[in-house]
C-alpha positions, 0 to 999 in steps of 0.5 A: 807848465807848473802854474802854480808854482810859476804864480807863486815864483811871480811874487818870491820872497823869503817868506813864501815856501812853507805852509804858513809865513813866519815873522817874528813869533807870528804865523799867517796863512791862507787858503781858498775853499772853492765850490766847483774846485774843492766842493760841489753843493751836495755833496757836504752840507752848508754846515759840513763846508763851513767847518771844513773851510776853516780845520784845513787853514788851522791845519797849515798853521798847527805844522809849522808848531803854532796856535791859530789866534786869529781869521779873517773871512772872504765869503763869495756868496750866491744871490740865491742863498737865504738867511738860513742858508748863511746861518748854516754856514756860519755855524759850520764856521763858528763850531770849528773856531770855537774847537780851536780856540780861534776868534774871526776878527773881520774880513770881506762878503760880496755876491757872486754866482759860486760859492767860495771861502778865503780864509786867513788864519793868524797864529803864533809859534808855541817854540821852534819853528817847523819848517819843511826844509830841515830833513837830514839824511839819516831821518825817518819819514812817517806820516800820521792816521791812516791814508785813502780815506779822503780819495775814496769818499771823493770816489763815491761822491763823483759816482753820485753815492754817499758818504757818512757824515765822519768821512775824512774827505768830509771831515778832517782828523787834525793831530794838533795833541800829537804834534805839539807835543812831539814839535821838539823831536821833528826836524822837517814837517807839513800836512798832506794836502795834495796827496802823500807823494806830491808833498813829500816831493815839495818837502824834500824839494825845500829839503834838497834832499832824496829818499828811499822808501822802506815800506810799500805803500798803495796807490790810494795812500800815495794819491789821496788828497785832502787828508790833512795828516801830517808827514815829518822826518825826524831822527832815529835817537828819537823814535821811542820818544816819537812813539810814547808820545803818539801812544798818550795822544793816541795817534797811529804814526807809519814809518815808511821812507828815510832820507837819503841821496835817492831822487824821488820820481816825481809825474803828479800833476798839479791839484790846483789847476 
């Protein structure tokens, strides 16, 4: 049984269905960070956590071409951490609020045994909307950066190894530069969080709509999850526009599939239970 999708079905509405909510000009969005789920202490510091907690929030919201304004913090907090070890953690927090140009304005903090952070990020749109449902048949598929790279520093860190500092699965690219200015050109769009497969199947879902891959691509790049690239469709008329764009904002863009009839097979199983 799908859980997260029958939870999600429990509370339907025309709001829910896209990496963030749309109401008016106004985005929200939420996402926990769960230790034990997403993370384990050790394996990132209590700085590298923080940030991270907040660049894959901003990440939701920067794909549906919108700017986090605003968050809100639900901090579970071990009895056992310290002054300085709250500190750490708030820096972490504040280092990629001040990246993005975000302002926390309240939230909740309560003791606990684990670890966790709820964040809810406010932002408004810069224009059109982009939503998930909106391929045609005819788009090209693409998915920014590189993929793997957040599947194979997990790897490591199960092996109990280490893993740089710049590590995708420690530190996120977003490609906010890239995707603001080329929002105008992509009909269909949301960034790959629970592995590329996965989330083209969730887009092509909204979609109703299949697609044929034109290019093979490996295990690694089809699984890895957490790398908060951002998959899109858009026309053939507008690739070398895609292109000069990608080029100033330096950003490698990978066409690999196009929207077609063809069903996507579809046996991944679910990364939030």
């Amino acid at each position: 049984m799908d859980k997260e999708n029958f939870t999600i079905a429990c509370f339907s509405n025309e709001y829910i269905g896209d990496d963030a909510a749309i109401a008016g000009k106004m985005v929200f969005n939420k996402d926990i960070f769960a230790q034990n789920s997403h993370f384990k202490l050790g394996w990132l510091s209590l700085e590298e956590i923080g940030y991270k907690a907040m660049i894959v929030n901003f990440s939701d919201t920067i794909v549906m071409n919108a700017k986090p304004k605003f968050a809100l913090l639900g901090l579970s907090l071990p009895k056992s951490f310290t002054p300085r070890q709250i500190d750490e953690l708030s820096r972490g927090i504040n280092r990629a609020c001040e990246e993005f140009g975000v302002k926390i304005i309240g939230g909740d903090t309560i003791s606990s045994s684990i670890l966790n952070i709820s964040v809810s990020v406010i932002g408004e749109l810069k224009g059109r909307a982009v939503l998930r449902k909106n391929a045609k048949f005819g788009d090209l598929v693409a998915f920014t950066g590189k993929l793997g790279g957040s599947q194979k520093g997990l790897n490591s860190l199960l092996r109990l190894a280490q893993i740089s500092k710049n590590s995708r699965f420690k530190k996120p690219i977003l490609r906010d530069k890239f995707f603001y200015k080329a929002a105008h050109l992509i009909n269909s769009a949301m960034d790959i969080s629970d592995g590329l497969k996965t989330d083209l199947g969730k887009l092509l879902k909204a979609s109703k709509k299949g697609a044929k891959f034109t290019k093979k691509l490996s295990k690694f790049e089809l699984s890895s999850g957490e790398e908060y690239e951002v998959l899109f469709t858009f026309s053939p008329k507008n690739l070398s526009a895609i292109k000069r764009i990608a080029a100033k904002t330096r950003t490698k863009i990978n066409i690999f599939a196009k929207i077609s009839h063809k069903r996507l097979r579809q046996n991944a199983r679910s990364h939030h239970f």
